[in-house]
C-alpha positions as CSV (number, residue, x, y, z in Angstrom):
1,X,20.5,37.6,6.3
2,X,17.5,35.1,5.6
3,X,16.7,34.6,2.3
4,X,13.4,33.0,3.0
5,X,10.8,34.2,5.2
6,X,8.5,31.8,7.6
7,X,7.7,28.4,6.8
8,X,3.8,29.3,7.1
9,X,4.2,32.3,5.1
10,X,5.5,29.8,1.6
11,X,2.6,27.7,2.6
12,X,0.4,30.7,2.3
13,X,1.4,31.5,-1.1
14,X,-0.1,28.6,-2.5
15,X,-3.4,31.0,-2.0
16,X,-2.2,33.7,-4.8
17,X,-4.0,37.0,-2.9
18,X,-5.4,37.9,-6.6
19,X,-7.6,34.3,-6.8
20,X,-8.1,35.3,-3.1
21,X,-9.9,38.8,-3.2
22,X,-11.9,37.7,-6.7
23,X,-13.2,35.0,-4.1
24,X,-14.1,37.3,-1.5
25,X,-15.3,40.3,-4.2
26,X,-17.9,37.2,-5.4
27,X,-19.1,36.4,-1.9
28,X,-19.0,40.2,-0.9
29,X,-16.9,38.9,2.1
30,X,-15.6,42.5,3.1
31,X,-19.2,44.7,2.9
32,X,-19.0,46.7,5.8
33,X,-15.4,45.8,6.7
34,X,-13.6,47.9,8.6
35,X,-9.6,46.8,9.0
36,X,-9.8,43.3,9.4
37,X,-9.6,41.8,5.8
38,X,-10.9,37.9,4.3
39,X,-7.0,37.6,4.1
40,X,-6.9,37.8,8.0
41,X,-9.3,35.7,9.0
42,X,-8.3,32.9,6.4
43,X,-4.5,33.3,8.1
44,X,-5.9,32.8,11.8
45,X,-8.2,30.1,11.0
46,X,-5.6,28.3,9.3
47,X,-3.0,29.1,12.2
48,X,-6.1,27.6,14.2
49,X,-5.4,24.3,12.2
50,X,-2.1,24.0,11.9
51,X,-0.6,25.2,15.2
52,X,-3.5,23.1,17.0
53,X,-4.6,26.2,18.7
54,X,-7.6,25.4,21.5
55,X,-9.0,28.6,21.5
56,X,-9.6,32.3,19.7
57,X,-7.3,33.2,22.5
58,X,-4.6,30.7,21.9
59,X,-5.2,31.6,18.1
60,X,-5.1,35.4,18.6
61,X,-2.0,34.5,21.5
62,X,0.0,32.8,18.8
63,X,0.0,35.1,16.4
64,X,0.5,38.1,18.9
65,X,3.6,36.3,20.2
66,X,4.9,36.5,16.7
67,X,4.0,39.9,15.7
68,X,7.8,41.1,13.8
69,X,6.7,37.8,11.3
70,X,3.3,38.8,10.3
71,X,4.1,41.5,7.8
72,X,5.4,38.2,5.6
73,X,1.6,36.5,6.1
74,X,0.4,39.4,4.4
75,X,-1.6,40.5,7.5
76,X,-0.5,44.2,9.6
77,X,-1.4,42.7,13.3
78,X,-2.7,40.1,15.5
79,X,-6.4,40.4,15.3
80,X,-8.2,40.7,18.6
81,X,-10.5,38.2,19.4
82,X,-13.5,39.9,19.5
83,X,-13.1,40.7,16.0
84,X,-11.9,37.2,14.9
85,X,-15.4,36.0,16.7
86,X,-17.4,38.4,14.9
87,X,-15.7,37.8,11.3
88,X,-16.6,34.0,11.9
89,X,-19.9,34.4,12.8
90,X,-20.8,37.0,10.1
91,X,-18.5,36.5,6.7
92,X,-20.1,33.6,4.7
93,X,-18.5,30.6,4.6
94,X,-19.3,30.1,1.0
95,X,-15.6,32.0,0.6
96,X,-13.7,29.0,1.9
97,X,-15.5,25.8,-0.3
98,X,-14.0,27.8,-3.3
99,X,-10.4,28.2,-1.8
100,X,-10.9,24.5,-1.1
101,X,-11.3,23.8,-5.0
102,X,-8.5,25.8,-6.2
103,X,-6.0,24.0,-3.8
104,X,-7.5,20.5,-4.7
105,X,-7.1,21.7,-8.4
106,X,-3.0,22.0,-7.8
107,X,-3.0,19.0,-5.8
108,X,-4.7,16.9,-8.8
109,X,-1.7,18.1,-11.0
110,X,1.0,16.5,-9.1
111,X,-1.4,12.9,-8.7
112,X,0.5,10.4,-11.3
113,X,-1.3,7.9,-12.8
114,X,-2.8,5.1,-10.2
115,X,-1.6,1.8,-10.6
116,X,-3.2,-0.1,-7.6
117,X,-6.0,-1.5,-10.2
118,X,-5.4,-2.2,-13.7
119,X,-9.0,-0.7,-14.9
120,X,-9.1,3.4,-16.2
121,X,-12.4,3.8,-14.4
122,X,-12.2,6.8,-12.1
123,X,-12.6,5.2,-8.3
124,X,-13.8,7.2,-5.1
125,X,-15.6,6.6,-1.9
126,X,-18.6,8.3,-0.5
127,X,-19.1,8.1,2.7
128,X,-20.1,10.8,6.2
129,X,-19.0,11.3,9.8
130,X,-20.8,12.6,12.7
131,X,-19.0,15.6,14.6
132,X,-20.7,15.5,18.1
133,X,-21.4,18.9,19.3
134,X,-23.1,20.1,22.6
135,X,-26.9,20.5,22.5
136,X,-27.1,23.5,25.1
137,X,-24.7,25.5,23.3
138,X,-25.5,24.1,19.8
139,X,-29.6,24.1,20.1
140,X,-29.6,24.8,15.9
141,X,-28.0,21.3,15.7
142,X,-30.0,19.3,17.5
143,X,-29.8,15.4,16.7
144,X,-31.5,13.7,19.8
145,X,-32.6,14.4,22.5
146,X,-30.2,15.5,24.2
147,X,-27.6,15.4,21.6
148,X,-26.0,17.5,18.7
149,X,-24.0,17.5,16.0
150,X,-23.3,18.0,11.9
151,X,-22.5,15.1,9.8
152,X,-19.5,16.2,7.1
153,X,-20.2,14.2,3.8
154,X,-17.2,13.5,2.0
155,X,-16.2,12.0,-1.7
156,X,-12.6,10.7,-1.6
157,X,-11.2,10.3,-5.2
158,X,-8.3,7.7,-4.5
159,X,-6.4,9.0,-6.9
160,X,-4.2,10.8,-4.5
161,X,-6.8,9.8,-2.0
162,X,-7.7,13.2,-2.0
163,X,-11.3,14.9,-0.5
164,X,-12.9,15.8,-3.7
165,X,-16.3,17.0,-2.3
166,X,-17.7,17.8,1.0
167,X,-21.1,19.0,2.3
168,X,-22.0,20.1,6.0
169,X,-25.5,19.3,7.4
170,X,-27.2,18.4,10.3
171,X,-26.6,15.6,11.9
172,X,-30.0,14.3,11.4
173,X,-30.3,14.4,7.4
174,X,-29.6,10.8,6.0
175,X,-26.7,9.9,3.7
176,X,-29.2,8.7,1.2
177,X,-30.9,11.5,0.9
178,X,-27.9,13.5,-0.3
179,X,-26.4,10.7,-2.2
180,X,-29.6,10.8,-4.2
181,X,-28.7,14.8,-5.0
182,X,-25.3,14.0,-6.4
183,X,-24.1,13.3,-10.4
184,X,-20.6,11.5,-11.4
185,X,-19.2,11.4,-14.7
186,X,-20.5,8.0,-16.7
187,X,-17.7,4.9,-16.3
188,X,-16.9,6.2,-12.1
189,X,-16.9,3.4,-9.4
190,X,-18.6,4.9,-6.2
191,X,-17.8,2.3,-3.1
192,X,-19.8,3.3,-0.5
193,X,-21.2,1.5,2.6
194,X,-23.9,-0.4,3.6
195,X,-25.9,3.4,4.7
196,X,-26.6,4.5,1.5
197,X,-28.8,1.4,0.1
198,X,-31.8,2.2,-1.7
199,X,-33.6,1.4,-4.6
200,X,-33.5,4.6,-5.9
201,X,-30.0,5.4,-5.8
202,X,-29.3,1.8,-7.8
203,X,-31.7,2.6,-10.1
204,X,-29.9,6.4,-10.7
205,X,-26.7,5.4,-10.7
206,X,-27.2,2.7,-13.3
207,X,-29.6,4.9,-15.3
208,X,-26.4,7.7,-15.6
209,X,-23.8,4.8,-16.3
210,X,-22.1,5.0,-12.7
211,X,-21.0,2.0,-11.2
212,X,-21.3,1.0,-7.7
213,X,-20.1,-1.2,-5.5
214,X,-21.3,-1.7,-1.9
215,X,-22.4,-4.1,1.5
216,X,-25.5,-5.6,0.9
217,X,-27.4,-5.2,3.6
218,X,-29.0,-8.9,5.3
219,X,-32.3,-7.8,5.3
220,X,-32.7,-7.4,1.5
221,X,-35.1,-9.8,-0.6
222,X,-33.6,-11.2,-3.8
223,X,-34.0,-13.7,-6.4
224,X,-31.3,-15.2,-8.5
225,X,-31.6,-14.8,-12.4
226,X,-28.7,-16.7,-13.0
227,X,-25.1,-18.0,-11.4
228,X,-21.9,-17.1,-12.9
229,X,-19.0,-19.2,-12.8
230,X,-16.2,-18.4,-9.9
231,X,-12.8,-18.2,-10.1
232,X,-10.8,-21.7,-9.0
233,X,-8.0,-21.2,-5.8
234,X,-9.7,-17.7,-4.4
235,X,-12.0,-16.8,-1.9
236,X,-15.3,-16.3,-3.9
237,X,-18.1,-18.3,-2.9
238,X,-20.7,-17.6,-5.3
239,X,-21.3,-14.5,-8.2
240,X,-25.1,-14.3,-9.0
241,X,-26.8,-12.1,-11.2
242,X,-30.0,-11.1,-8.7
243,X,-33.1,-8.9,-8.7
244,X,-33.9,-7.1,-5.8
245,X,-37.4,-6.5,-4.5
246,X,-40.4,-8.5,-3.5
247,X,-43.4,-9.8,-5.2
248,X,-45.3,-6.6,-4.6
249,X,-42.1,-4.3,-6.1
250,X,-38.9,-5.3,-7.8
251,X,-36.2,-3.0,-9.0
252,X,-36.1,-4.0,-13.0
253,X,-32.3,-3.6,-13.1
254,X,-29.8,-6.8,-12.8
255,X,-27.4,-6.7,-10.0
256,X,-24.4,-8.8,-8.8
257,X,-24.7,-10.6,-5.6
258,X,-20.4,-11.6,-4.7
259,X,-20.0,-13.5,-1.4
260,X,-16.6,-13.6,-0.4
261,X,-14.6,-15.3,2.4
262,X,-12.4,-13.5,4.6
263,X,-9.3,-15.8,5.6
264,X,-8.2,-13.6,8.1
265,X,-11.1,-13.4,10.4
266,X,-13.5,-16.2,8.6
267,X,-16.1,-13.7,7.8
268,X,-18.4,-13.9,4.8
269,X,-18.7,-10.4,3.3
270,X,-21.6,-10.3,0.8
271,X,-21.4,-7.5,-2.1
272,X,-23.3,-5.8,-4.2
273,X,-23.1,-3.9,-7.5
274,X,-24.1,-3.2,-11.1
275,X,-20.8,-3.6,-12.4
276,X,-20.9,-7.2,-15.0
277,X,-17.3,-6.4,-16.4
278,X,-14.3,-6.7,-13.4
279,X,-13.8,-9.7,-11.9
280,X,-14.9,-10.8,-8.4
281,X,-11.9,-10.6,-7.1
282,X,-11.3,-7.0,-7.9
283,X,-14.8,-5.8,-6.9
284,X,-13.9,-7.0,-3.2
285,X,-10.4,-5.4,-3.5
286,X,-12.1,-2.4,-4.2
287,X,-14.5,-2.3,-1.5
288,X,-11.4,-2.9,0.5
289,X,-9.9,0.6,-1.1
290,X,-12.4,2.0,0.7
291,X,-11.1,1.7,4.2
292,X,-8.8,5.1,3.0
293,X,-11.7,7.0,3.7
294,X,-12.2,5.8,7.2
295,X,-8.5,7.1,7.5
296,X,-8.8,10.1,6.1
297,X,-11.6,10.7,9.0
298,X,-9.0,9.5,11.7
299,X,-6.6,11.7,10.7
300,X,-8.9,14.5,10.3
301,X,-10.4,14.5,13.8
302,X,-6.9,13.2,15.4
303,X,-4.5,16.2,13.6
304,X,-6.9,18.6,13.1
305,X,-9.1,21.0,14.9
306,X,-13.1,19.7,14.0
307,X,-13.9,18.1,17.6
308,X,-14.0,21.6,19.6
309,X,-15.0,24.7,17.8
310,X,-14.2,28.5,18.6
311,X,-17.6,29.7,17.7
312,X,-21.1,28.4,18.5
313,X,-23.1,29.2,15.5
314,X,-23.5,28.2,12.3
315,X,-21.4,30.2,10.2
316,X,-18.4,29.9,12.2
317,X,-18.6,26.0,12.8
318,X,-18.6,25.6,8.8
319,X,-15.7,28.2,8.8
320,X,-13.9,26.0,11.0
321,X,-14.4,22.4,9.2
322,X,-13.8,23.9,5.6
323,X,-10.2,25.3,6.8
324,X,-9.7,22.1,8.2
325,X,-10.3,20.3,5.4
326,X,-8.1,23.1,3.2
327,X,-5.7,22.4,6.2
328,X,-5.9,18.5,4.7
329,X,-5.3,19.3,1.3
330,X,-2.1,21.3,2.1
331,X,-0.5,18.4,3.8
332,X,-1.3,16.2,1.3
333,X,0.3,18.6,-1.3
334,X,3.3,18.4,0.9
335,X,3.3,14.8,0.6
336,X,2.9,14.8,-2.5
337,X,5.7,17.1,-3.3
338,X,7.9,15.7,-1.0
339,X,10.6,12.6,-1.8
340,X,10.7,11.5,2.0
341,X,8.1,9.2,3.2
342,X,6.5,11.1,5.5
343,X,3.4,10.1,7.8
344,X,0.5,12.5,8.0
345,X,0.7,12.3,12.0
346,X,4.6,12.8,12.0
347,X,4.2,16.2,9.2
348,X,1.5,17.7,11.2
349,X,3.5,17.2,14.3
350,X,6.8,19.0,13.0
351,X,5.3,21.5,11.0
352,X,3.2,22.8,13.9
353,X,6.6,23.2,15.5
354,X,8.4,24.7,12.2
355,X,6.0,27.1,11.1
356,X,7.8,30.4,12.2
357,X,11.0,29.5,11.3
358,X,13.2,30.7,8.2
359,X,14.0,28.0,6.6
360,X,13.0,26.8,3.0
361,X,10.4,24.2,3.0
362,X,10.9,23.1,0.3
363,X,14.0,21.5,1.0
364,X,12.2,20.8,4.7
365,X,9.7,18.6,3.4
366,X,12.6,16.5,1.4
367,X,15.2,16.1,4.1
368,X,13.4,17.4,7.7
369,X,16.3,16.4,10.0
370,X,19.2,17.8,8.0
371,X,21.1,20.7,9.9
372,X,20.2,24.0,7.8
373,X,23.2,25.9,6.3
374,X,25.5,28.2,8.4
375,X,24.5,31.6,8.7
376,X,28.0,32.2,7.0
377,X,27.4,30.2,3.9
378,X,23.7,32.0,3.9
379,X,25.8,36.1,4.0
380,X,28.5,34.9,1.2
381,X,25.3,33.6,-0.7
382,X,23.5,37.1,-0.3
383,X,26.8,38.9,-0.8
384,X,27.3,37.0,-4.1
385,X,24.0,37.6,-5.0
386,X,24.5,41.2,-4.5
387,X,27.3,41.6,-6.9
C-alpha cells in the first residue's frame, strides 16, 4: 500500500486550496462557471509546464492517460479541450501573478544569507526578453512589420536568484519607459543593461536613494569633475566622478565613470553608476552578477513552455507565461530544499518523467537515483502503523 500519492500532487500542495479559492473569490475567477473550477485549469497549465506538453491535446491527453491519479490533484476528470481553451481565453490572468507571490514568499524563507559580496545592500537585476510570436495569428501583438511578440520584464533579486517581479507587454513598449514606473526600497543596487539609460531614470533613482549600476553607453557626453585614485595590481583603468549632459542640458547629479579591462578577451568595459561608497572592483563584479539573469531567460525558454502557446489571445498567452514562471519558482524551491546539487536542466528533465509516480519527493529531490523501498518494507510499515 502507497503511503504517498503522485509526485505532482505534493508539489501541488504547496498551493494550500484555501489561499487558492480567496485568490479566485478576489478575481471572481469562477462567475458563470459551470464544472470546470480555477483549481483545474491551474493543474493543466501547470502539467502544460512541467510535463512539456506541445499542445491542449497533449495537455488534456496526459492527464486523460492518468485519470485513476487525478482524484489526488484535487481535480474529478481530465478537462476537454474545448473547455481548457475557453477557461484560458476568458478567466483573468490577474489570478496567477498572486499565486506567483505567495510561492516566491516561501521560497524567500529558505534563501540564507548571501555571501558572494560582503555589502548588506539588497542586489537585483532588471532586465526584459522578447518572446517572438506570429503576426497573422497574433495581429494584437504586432511589433514590425511583419513581426510579433510580448516582451516579459523581469527583476531578479540574487538572493536566491529568484524572479521577484514580472510584467507582460507588447513587444514594442521600451524598457525605459517601465523602468521609469517602478520604486525599490532606499540602499537597493539595480544592475541593469546598457537599454535602460536615461536621464530620467538616474535622476529618480538617485532622488529615492537607489543605487545603480550599468554599461555606459559610447554615445554619451560627459565632463570630468574630478579623478579618483585606482586600486594598484587590478584591472581599473580610471574612476572619475563625471556629469552627464551637454552644454545645452546637464543632469546636476555626480556620477562615476569606471573603465575596466577585461583580461580574458582584452575588452574595455566602461561603467556607470551613482554609487561613491564600494570599490571599483566590486562595482564591476556586480555588473558581472548580472549575467544570472540572462540564465534565468535560457532556462526559461529552453525547460519551459513560453516559445509556442496553446491559445492565441491575450488572456491565455499571459496565462501561459505566468505558470511558467510559477513553474520556475517551484524548481527553484526544490533546489533549494534539496541537499543534492542538482542542475535546473537535469530536475526539469527527471521530474517530467517522475511526476505520476508514488514516491516521496522529498527524499527524491535528496537522493534521485536511490532504489525506493520494497513494497514489503512499505506493508510492514502500514501494518505497524495500523496497530
Amino acid at each position: 500500500m502507497n503511503r504517498v500519492c503522485s509526485m505532482f500532487s505534493q508539489l501541488l500542495q504547496l498551493f494550500p486550496r484555501t489561499e487558492f479559492e480567496q485568490v479566485v473569490r478576489k478575481h471572481r475567477g469562477e462567475r458563470h462557471a459551470r464544472g470546470f473550477t480555477c483549481w483545474g485549469q491551474f493543474v493543466a497549465m501547470l502539467f502544460c509546464q512541467l510535463g512539456k506538453a506541445q499542445s491542449l491535446r497533449e495537455i488534456c491527453g496526459g492527464l486523460a492517460a492518468s485519470e485513476g491519479k487525478l482524484r489526488h490533484l484535487g481535480i474529478p476528470e481530465a478537462p476537454k479541450r474545448s473547455t481548457l481553451a475557453y477557461a484560458n481565453e476568458h478567466r483573468p490572468w490577474e489570478i496567477y501573478p498572486e499565486i506567483f507571490q505567495r510561492l516566491l514568499s516561501r521560497c524567500q524563507e529558505l534563501v540564507g544569507p548571501r555571501r558572494k559580496f560582503r555589502f548588506k545592500n539588497k542586489l537585483v537585476s532588471m532586465d526584459a526578453t522578447v518572446i517572438d510570436l506570429c503576426a497573422q495569428l497574433y495581429d494584437w501583438a504586432h511589433f514590425r512589420r511583419t513581426k510579433g511578440g510580448v516582451k516579459l520584464h523581469l527583476v531578479l533579486d540574487h538572493d536566491g536568484y529568484l524572479p521577484c517581479f514580472a510584467v507582460i507587454e507588447p513587444a514594442k513598449i521600451q524598457e525605459l519607459k517601465l523602468a521609469e514606473k517602478m520604486s525599490f526600497d532606499p540602499g537597493t543596487i539595480v544592475v541593469m543593461d546598457r537599454g535602460y539609460t536615461g536621464f530620467h531614470l538616474f535622476k529618480k533613482f538617485t532622488k529615492e536613494g537607489v543605487y545603480f549600476v550599468t554599461r555606459m553607453r559610447n554615445d554619451l557626453v560627459y565632463g570630468i569633475a574630478e579623478e579618483r585614485d585606482v586600486p594598484k595590481n587590478r584591472n581599473v583603468l580610471c574612476d572619475q566622478i563625471v556629469f552627464l549632459g551637454s552644454k545645452k542640458y546637464r543632469v546636476d547629479i555626480p556620477l562615476r565613470r569606471i573603465e575596466v579591462l577585461v583580461e580574458e578577451t582584452q575588452e574595455t568595459l566602461i561603467f556607470l553608476t551613482n554609487n561613491m561608497e564600494l570599490g571599483a572592483t566590486t562595482i564591476a563584479a556586480v555588473y558581472r552578477d548580472r549575467w544570472q539573469i540572462e540564465l534565468f531567460f535560457k532556462a526559461l525558454k529552453q525547460c519551459l513552455r513560453v516559445k509556442t502557446f496553446v491559445g492565441t489571445s491575450a488572456n491565455a498567452l499571459k496565462i501561459q507565461i505566468w505558470t511558467a514562471l510559477i513553474a520556475m519558482l517551484l524548481l527553484k524551491y526544490l533546489q533549494l530544499r534539496s541537499r543534492f546539487a542538482w542542475s535546473l536542466s537535469n530536475l526539469v528533465a527527471l521530474l517530467r518523467q517522475q511526476l505520476f509516480v508514488y514516491r516521496d519527493l522529498w527524499v527524491w529531490i535528496d537522493k534521485p537515483f536511490q532504489a525506493p523501498p520494497p513494497l514489503e518494507d512499505m506493508r510492514k510499515a502500514q501494518l505497524a502503523l495500523e496497530f
